[in-house]
C-alpha distance (Angstrom), angle and dihedral (degrees) to the residues before:
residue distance angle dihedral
X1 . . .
X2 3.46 . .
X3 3.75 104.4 .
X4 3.81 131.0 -10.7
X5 3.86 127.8 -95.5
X6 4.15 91.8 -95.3
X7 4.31 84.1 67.3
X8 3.62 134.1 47.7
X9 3.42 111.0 162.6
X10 4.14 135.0 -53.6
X11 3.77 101.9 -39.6
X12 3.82 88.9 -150.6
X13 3.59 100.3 51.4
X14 4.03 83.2 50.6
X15 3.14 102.9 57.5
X16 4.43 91.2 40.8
X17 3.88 87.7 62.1
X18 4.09 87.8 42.1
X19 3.94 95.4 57.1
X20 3.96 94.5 37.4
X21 3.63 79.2 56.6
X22 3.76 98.5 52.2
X23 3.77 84.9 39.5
X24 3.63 90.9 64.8
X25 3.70 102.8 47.6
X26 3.66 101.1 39.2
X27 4.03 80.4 56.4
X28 4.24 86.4 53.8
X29 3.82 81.5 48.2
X30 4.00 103.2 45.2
X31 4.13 80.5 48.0
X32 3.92 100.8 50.3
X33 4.13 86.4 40.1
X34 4.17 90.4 63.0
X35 3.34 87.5 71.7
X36 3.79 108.8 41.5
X37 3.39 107.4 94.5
X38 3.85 110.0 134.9
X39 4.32 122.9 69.2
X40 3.50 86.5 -112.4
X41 3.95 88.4 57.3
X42 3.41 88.1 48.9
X43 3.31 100.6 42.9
X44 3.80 104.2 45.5
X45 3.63 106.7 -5.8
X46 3.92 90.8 -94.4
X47 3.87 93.9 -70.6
X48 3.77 84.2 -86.4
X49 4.00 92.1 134.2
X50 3.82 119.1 106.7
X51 4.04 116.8 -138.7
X52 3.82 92.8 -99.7
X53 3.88 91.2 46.9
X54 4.25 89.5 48.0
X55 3.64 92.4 42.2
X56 4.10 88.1 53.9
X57 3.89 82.3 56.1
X58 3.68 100.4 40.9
X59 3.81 79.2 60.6
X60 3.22 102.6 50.0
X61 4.04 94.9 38.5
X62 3.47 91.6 51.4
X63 4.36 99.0 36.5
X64 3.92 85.9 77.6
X65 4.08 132.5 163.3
X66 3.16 88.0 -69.6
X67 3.67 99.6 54.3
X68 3.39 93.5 64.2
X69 3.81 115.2 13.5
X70 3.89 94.1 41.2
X71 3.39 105.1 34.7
X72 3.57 89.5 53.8
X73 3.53 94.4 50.9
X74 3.38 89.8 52.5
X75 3.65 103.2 58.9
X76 4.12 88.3 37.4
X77 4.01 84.9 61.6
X78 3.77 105.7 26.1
X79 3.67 105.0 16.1
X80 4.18 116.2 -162.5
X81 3.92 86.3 14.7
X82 3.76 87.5 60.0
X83 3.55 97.3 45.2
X84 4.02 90.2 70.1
X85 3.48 85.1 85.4
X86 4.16 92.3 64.9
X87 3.50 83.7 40.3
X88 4.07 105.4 55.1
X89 3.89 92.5 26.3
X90 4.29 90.6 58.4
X91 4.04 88.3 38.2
X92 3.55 96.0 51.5
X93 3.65 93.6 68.4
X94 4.07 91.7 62.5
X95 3.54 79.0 66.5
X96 3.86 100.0 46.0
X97 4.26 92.9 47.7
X98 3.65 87.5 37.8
X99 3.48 110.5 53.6
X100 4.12 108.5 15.2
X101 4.06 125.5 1.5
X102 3.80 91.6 86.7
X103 3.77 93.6 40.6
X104 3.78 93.5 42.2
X105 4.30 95.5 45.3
X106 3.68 83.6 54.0
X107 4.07 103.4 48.7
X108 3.89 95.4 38.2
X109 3.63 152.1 66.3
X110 3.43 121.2 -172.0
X111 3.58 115.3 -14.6
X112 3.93 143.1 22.7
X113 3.82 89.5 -94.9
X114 3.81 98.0 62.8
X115 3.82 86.5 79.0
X116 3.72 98.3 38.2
X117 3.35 94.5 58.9
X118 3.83 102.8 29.4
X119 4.07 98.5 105.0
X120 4.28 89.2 18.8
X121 3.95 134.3 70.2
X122 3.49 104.6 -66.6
X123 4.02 104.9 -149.7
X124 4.25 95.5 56.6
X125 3.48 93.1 32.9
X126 3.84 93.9 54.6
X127 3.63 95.3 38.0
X128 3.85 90.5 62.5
X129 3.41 98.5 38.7
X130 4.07 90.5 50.7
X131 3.88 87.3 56.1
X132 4.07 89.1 52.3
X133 3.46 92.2 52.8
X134 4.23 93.8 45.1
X135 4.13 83.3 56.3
X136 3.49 107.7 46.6
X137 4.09 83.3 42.1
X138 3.24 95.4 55.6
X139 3.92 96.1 40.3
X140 3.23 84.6 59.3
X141 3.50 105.6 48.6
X142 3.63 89.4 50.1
X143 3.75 86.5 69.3
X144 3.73 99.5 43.8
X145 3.79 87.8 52.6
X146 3.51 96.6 41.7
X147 4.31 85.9 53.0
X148 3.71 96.0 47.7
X149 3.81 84.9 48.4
X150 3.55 87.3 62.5
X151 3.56 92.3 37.4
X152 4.00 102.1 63.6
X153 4.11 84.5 32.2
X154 3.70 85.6 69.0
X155 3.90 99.2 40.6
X156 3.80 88.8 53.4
X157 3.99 98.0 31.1
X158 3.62 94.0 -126.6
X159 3.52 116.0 162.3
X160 3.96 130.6 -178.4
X161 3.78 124.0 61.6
X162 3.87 101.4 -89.1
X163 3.71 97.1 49.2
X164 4.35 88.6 52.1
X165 3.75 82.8 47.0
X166 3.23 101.0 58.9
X167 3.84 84.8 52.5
X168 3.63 92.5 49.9
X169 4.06 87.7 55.4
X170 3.27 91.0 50.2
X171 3.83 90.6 54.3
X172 3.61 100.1 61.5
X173 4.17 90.1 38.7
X174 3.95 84.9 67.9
X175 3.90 95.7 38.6
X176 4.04 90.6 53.8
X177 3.63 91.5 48.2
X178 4.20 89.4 46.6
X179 3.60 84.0 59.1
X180 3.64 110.2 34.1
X181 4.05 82.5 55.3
X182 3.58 113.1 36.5
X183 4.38 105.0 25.6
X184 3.59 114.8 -165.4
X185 4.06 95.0 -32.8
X186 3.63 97.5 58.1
X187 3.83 82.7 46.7
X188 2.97 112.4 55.9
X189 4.02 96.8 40.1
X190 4.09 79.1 55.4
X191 4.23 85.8 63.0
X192 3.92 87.2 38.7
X193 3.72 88.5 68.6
X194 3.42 103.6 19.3
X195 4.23 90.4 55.4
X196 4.34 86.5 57.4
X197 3.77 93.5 44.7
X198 3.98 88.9 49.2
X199 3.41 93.5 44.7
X200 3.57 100.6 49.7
X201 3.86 101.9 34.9
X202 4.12 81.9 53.7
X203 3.57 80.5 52.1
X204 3.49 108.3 51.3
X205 4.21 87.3 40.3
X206 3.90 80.7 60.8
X207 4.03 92.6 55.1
X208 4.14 94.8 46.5
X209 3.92 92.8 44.3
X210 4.22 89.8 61.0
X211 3.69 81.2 45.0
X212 3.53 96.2 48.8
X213 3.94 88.1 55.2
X214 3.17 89.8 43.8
X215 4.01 86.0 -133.1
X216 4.22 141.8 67.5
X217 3.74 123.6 -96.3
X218 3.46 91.3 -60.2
X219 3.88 96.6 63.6
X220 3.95 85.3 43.0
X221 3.25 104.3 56.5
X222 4.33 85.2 47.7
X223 3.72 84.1 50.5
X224 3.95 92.0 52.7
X225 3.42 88.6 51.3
X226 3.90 101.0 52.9
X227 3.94 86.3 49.0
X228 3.77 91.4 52.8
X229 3.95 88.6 53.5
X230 3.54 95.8 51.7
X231 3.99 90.4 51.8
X232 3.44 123.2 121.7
X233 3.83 88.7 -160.9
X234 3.67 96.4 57.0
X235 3.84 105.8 43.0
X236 3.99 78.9 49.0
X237 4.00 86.0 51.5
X238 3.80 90.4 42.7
X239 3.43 95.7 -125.8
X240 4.00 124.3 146.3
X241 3.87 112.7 -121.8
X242 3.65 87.9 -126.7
X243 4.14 85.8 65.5
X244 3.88 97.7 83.3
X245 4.08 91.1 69.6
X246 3.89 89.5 45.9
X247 4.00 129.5 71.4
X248 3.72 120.4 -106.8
X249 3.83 105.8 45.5
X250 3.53 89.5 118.9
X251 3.74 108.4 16.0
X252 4.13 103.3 28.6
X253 3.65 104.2 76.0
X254 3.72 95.1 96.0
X255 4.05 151.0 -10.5
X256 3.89 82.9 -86.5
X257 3.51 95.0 50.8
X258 3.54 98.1 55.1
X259 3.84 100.8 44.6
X260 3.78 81.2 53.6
X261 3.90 83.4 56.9
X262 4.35 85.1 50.3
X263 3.48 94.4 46.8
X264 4.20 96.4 44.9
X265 3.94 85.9 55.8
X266 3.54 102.6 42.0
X267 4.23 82.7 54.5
X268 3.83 97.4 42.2
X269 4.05 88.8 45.6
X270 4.04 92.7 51.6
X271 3.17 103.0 23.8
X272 3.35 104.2 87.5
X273 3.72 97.5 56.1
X274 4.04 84.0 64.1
X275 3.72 98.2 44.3
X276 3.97 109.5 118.5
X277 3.78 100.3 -152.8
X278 3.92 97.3 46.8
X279 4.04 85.2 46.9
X280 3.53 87.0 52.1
X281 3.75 99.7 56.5
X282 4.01 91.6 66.5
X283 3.79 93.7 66.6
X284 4.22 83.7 64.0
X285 4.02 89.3 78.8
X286 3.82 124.5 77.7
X287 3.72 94.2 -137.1
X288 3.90 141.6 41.2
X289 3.71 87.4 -127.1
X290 3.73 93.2 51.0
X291 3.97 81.7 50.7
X292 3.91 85.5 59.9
X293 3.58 101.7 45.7
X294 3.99 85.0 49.6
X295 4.45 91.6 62.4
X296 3.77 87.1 45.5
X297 3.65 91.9 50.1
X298 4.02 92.9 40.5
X299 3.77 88.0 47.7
X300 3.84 100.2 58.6
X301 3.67 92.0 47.1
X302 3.88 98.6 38.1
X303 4.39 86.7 47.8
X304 3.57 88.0 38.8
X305 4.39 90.5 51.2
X306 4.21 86.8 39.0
X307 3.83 90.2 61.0
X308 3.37 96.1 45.5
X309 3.61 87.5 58.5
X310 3.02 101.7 67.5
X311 4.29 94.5 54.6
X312 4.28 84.5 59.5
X313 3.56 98.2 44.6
X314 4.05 88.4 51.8
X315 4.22 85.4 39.5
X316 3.65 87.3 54.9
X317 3.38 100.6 46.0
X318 3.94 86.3 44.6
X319 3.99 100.1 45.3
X320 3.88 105.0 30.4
X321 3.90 105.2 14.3
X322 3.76 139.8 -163.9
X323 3.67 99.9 -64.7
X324 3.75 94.5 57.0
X325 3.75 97.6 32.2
X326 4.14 84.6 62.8
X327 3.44 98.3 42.3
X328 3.85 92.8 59.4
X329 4.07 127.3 88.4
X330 3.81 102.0 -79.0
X331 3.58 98.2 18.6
X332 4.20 106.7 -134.7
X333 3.39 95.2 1.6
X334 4.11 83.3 72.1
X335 3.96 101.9 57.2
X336 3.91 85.6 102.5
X337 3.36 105.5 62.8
X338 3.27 91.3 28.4
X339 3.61 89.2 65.7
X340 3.15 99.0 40.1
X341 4.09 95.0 62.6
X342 4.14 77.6 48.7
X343 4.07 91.2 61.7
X344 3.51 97.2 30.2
X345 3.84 122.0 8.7
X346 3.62 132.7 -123.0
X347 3.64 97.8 -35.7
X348 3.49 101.0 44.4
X349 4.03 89.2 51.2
X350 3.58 91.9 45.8
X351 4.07 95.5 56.1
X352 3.97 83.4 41.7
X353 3.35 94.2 57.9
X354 3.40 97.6 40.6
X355 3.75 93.6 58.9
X356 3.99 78.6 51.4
X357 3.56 88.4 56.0
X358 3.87 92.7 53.2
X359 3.91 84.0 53.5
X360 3.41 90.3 63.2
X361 3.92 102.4 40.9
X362 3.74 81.8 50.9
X363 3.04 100.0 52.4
X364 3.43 101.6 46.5
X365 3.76 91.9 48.8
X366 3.93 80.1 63.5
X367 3.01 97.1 58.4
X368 3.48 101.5 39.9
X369 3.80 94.9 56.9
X370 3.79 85.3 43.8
X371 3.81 89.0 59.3
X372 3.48 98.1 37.9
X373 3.57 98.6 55.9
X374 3.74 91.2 47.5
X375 3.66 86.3 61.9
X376 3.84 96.0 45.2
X377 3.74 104.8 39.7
X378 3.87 101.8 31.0
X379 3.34 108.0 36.5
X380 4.10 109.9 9.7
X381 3.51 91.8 41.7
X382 4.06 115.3 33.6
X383 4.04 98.0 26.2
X384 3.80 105.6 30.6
X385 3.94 90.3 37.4
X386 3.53 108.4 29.7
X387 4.02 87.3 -115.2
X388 3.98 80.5 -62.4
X389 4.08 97.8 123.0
X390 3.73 127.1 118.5
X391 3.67 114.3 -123.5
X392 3.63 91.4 -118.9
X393 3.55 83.7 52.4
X394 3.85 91.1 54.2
X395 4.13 90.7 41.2
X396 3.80 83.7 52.9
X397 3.55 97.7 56.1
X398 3.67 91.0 37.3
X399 3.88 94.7 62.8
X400 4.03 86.7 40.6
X401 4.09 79.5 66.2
X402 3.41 105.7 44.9
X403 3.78 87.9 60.7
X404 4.01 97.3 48.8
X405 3.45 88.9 39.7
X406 4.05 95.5 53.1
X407 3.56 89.6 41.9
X408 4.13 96.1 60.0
X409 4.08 82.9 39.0
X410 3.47 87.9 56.1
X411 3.73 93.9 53.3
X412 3.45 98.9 33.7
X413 4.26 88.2 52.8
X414 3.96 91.8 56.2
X415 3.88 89.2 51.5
X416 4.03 82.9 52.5
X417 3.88 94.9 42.1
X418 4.13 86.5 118.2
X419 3.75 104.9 53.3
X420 3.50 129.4 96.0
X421 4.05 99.5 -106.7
X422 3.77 91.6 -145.4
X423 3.76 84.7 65.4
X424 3.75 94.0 48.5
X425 3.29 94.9 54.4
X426 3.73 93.7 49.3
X427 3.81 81.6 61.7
X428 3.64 92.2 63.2
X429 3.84 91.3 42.1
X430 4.26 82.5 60.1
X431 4.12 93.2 58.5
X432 3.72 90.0 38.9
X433 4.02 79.3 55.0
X434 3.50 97.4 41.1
X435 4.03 111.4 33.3
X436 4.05 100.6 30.2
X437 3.66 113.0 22.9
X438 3.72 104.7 59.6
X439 3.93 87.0 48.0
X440 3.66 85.8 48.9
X441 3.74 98.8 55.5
X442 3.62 93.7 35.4
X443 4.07 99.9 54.8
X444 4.25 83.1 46.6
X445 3.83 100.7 45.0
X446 3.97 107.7 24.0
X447 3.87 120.1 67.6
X448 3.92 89.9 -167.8
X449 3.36 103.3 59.1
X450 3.78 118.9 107.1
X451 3.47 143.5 178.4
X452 4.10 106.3 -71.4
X453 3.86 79.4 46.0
X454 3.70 87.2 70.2
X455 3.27 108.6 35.9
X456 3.91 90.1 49.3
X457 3.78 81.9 51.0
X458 3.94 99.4 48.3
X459 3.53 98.8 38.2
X460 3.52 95.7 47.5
X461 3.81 104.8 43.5
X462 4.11 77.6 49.8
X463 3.25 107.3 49.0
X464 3.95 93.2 37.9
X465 3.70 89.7 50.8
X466 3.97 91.1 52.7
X467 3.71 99.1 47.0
X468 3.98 92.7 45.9
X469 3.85 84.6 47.2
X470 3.84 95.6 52.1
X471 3.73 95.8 43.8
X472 3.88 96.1 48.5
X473 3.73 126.3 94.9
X474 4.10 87.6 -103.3
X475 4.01 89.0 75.7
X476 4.12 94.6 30.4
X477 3.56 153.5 -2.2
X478 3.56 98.3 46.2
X479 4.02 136.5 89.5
X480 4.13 88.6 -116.3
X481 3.84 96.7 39.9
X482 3.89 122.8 118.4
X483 3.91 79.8 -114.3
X484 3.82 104.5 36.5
X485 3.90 95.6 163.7
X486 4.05 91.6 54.5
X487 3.35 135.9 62.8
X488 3.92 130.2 -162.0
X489 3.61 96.4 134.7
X490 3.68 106.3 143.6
X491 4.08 95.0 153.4
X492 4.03 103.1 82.9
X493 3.90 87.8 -152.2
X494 3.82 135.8 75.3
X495 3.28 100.0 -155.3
X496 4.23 119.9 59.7
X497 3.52 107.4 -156.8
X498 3.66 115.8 89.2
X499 3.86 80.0 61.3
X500 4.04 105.0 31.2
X501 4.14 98.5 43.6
X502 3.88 96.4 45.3
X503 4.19 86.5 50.4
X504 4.00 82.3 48.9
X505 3.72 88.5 63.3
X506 3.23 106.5 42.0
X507 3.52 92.7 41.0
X508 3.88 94.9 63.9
X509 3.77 93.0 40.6
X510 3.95 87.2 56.1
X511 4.01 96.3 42.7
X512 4.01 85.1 38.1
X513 4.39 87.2 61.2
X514 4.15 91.5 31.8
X515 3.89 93.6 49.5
X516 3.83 128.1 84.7
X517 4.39 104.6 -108.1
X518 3.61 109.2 -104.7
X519 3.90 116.4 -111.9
X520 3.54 101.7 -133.6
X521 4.19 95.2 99.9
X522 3.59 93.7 152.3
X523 3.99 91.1 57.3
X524 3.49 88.2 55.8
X525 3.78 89.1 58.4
X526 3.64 94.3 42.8
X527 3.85 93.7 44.3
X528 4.22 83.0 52.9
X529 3.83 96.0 57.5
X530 3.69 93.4 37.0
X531 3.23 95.2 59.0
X532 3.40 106.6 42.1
X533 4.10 96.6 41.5
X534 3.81 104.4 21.0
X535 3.82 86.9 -127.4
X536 4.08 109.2 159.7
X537 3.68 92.1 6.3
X538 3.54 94.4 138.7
X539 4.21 87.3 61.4
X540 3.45 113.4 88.4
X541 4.09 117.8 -147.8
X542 3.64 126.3 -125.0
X543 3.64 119.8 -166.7
């Protein structure tokens, strides 16, 4: 190895290819936000984006932190346990293309709660589905912050909490100004370039690790094993080396353990149907068709990227292994760059990880936006004002949110600097799964349902999801937890939804046959045709 796990590289010359890089986008973004000047700009970049240009973004809004920093760490620690993150992430989006991005382009506008409340009340409806959207945003951004935390910790070698705090602040100072400056424009031409730099750096990692071994998968996968034998953390775990090519090393200790495994898939596989931001992105095309050619596109790159995953997470645990992957700044969530100053030194690593960097301030701009406009449209706009606000109005109290909402990020992603943010995320994959999606698929597919339905739905699959969330060993009770030094864990499992999404269900089902039917029958029939033809999608309903 080239240097040990206190040294990666010249901090200085890190950091120099880091801000040219931030120089250079946030001059894409200042020139995309001269011309936004509409809601709709704002909003979703005036649904000016072809299908090939939207699918670039889909890929790069949805190939976050943890994509690539915690999945990799993953499979370096755990191996085929970790790689159920490539796995449910990539299979989710069957489920998206499948069952509701056609359908959804066509009902909506701007935001996830156009279609829930298209043929329901508007003001309840809205309301809940605002505060869905706020929590899986925010989950969510608590794991992007908490990986570029670890990101910059690891460029700089800072260790200790303040120090990757600091970096962690810094984070969500850029992302707030990426957003307040460019909207949805200088967003999504952000992912454009940040989904091909991704893609191929991932690539070209791929092609030096089989040179590194000197070997293809085969001699890999032998070379992961050797590494695993040697570690310190493993024999202390008690763990054969053999383990990392076999399931269970993370997830087949006990009963618990393994309906934690059931409940991680069943979020990763629908949550991405439910997730706001990714939703969001197929109101930036001009036509449903453009919407489909945009999944197809995202789901050659985003398969392509998953499988690729799976080679560095192997390389990693191969090249740098455990010991040195946990004694870095941000424990798994460095493996990455970490192996990327393996293949290629300190240059290499730093233009590595700042492409990961972009990830993140992509991402986060997502999300913001996503959040934002949640506040603005749905609740600001068509239940505090009647659907009476200005759009400058809206944009107003749009940027107003991206600020609060980066600020409790911020402190929310220092209290999460120590998990794994492939596992965060997951958690806001399981209220995407549990709050949104059922409501989703319901207000599409079932002419019944009405409006208790969903908010029984929403508000359960929420709420359920939070409590379980708080009171598992992710928040407490554990040496990694947000809380390591208390314990109030009473849920065994880390992951809510094998409990939260089923409740979801049945919870709309059971308000849907308790509630009074809604009297907007000719919405229903008008939501039908929509949706399944586009017809009249450029009219907007008022109700």
């Amino acid at each position: 190895m080239k240097e040990s796990s206190a040294a990666v590289g010249n901090p200085i010359l890190n950091i120099a290819i880091f801000i040219a890089f931030i120089a250079v986008t946030m001059y894409i973004v200042t020139r995309a936000g001269k011309t936004t000047s509409k809601s709709s700009d704002f909003y979703t970049g005036g649904a000016q984006f072809s299908g090939t240009q939207n699918g670039l973004a889909i890929a790069g809004d949805y190939l976050s932190a943890a994509s690539f920093l915690g999945i990799v760490g993953s499979i370096a620690l755990t191996g085929y346990d970790g790689f159920l993150y490539s796995i449910g992430f990539f299979v989710a989006w069957l489920v998206a293309l499948l069952l509701v991005a056609e359908p959804l382009r066509n009902v909506g506008r701007f935001t996830m709660a156009d279609v829930l409340s298209f043929r329901l009340r508007q003001k309840p409806v809205r309301v809940a589905a605002a505060c869905g959207t706020l929590f899986v945003s925010l989950f969510y951004l608590i794991a992007q912050m908490a990986g570029a935390g670890s990101l910059v910790s690891v460029l700089l070698n800072l260790h200790g909490f303040w120090p990757q705090a600091l970096c962690v602040c810094v984070v969500g100072v850029v992302m707030i100004a990426y957003v307040l400056i460019g909207g949805m424009k200088g967003t999504t031409y952000v992912q454009m370039i940040k989904a091909v730099l991704l893609i191929s750096g991932v690539a070209v990692m791929t092609v030096l690790v089989f040179v590194a071994v000197r070997g293809g998968m085969g001699a890999l996968l032998d070379a992961a094993v050797s590494s695993h034998g040697s570690s310190e953390y493993i024999q202390q775990k008690g763990y054969a080396a053999e383990d990392i090519l076999a399931p269970g090393l993370k997830y087949g200790a006990s009963f618990d353990s393994q309906l934690d495994f059931v409940s991680l898939g069943l979020s990763l596989v629908l949550g991405t149907a439910g997730l706001p931001h990714v939703l969001m992105r197929f109101y930036t095309v001009p036509t449903a068709k453009e919407a489909r050619k945009s999944v197809t596109w995202a789901i050659v790159l985003i398969g392509g990227f998953y499988l690729l995953t799976l080679v560095l997470g192997y390389g990693a645990a191969a090249l740098v292994g455990p010991d040195r992957i946990l004694a870095a700044p941000g424990a798994a969530n460095s493996a990455a760059p970490l192996l990327a100053f393996e293949l290629g030194g300190s240059i290499f690593m730093a233009l590595i990880s700042a492409v990961a960097f972009a990830t993140v301030l992509a991402v986060v701009a997502g999300l913001a936006i996503t959040a934002s406009a949640s506040i603005a449209h749905d609740i600001y706009d068509a239940v505090l004002r009647d659907g009476k606000a200005s759009a400058a109005d809206q944009v107003r109290v749009s940027r107003i949110t991206v600020v609060v909402i980066g600020v409790v990020a911020i402190v929310l992603g220092i209290l999460a600097m120590s998990q794994n943010v492939a596992f965060l995320v997951s958690l806001a994959f399981a209220i995407a799964a549990s709050a949104n999606l059922p409501t989703i698929l319901y207000s599409l597919y079932w002419k019944r349902f009405n409006t208790t339905g969903a908010i029984a739905s929403m508000y359960t699959g929420l709420i359920s999801a939070l409590v379980l969330i708080a009171l598992s060993p992710a928040v407490s009770g554990s040496p990694s937890a947000m809380f390591p030094h208390a314990d109030w864990s009473i849920f065994p499992l880390t992951s809510p939804g094998v409990v939260s999404i089923p409740l979801a269900f049945i919870a709309g089902i059971v308000g849907t046959y308790l509630g009074k039917p809604d009297r907007l029958g000719e919405l229903q029939a008008e939501m039908e045709v929509r949706s399944l033809t586009g017809v009249g999608v450029e009219a907007p309903v008022a109700h």
